[in-house]
C-alpha angles and dihedrals in degrees: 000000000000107000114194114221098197090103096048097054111101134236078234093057094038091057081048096049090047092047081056104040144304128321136202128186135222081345120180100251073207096082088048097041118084096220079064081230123108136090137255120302103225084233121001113207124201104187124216094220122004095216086078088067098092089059090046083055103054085044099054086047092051086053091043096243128135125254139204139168128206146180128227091313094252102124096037141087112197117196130252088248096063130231121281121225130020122339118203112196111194111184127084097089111124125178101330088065092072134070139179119244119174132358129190124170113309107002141046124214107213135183113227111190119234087248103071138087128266085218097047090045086057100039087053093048095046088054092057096034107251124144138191094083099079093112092072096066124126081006103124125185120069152316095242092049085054096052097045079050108032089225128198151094146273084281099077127293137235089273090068093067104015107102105171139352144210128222161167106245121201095270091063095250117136111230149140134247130167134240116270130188089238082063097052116093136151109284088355154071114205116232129162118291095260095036129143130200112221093164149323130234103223126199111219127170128234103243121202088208108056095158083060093056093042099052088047086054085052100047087050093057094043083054096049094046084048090050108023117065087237091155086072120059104250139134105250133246098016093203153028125274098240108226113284095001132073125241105224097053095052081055098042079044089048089064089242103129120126083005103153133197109190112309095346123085139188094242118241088215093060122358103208083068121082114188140196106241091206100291113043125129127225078245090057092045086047100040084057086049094064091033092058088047096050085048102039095045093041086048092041113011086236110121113206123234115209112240079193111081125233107228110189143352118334 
């Protein structure tokens, strides 16, 4: 059953919610996802500040209403069918959302807060010459989503360059904590069940050469626009790469490539994206999820595990 909780939220919550941020309700996830599929959140919340979530937290507790908080919808397939509660949407911060904090010889150490944009963090080291960061380029959603993830490339990861974090804990207090190796994973950073990620203090290093670092950063996006589908709204890479195999060829091997559900389709560029050819639903690009994983792991016996996560009832 799938209970709605727009008519529940007070006017009270509601004039709590405005004084914090912005609020939309019943609004499409489709317009906030990048596979452009998903259903309405009962109330979207884009927070001023993020550091104010651990008190819209307590709040939506205290009026018995979910709450969830999400990046730049980059890494996520919401179904048809929305997300119920409240919805906090942390990304749409651009320059002003990072600051510089110590510098000594040759690197800087900055804080970038969740909200901005990858895109944004590397276009405003690259203007001051700074490098360490080239990974992130042609990555789009947020700050706070790589670091949950701890997304990249075989290039490097956030963990190479994230030195500390701040962040909401599940108590609500806003507090620091730096980066350990026990923390770093594949696709992940482990945090405490309850955390929020407000922001990340990141180490590059001044480079003497900045046209060197700029013409990597363009040959890694030309790479990316020849191998990843980017012309079709999707969310990357769809699974795991199991240990010691790629994703991408169990599924090529598994005679899946170009295999469609409705309006979603394994792409034939790269087959660990599936991509919505202009009318898929969250149900078809969920519905070929679970159809990869039955074929790979009955071809292979490796059952494939999604890097995208699955937000509501399917």
């Amino acid at each position: 059953m799938c209970t709605r909780y727009s008519a529940m939220i007070t006017n009270k919550f509601l004039a709590f919610l405005w004084r914090m941020g912005t609020v939309l309700l019943d609004e499409p996830m489709s317009r906030h996802t990048t596979y452009r599929t998903g259903g309405p959140a009962d109330c979207l919340f884009i927070p001023n500040n993020p550091a104010c979530l651990g008190e819209v937290r307590e709040m939506a507790k205290k009026e018995g209403l979910p709450f969830l908080v999400i990046g730049g919808g980059s890494n996520i397939l919401v179904s048809d069918k929305g997300i119920r509660g409240i919805v906090a949407r942390v990304c749409g911060e651009v320059d002003a959302g990072i600051r510089t904090v110590a510098q000594k010889d040759e690197s800087i150490v900055v804080f970038v807060d969740a909200r901005v944009e990858k895109k944004a963090f590397l276009e405003w080291a690259l203007r001051r010459g700074f490098s360490g960061m080239e990974f992130m380029a042609g990555l789009p959603g947020c700050i706070g989503g790589g670091i949950a993830m701890n997304a990249g490339t075989h290039i490097g990861w956030f963990s190479d360059i994230l030195t500390r974090v701040r962040i909401i804990d599940k108590a609500g207090m806003l507090r620091e904590k730096d980066i350990t190796d026990e923390m770093i994973s594949y696709r992940e950073l482990r945090f405490e069940e309850g955390t929020i990620i407000v922001g990340g203090y990141f180490r590059l290093q001044k480079t003497n050469d900045p046209q060197s670092i700029q013409k990597i950063v363009e040959d890694i996006i030309r790479e990316r626009e020849q191998k990843h589908p980017l012309e079709y709204p999707s969310a990357g890479s769809v699974f795991k790469n199991p240990h010691g195999h790629f994703a991408w060829k169990l599924i090529n091997d598994s005679g899946l490539r170009g295999y469609a559900i409705g309006g979603a389709k394994i792409s034939e560029k790269h087959t660990n994206f599936i991509i919505n050819t202009g009318s898929a639903s969250s149900t078809d690009i969920y519905k070929l999820i679970r159809h990869v994983q039955e074929v790979v792991e009955k071809e292979t016996h490796i059952r494939l595990e999604p890097e995208v996560k699955i937000i509501g009832e399917f």
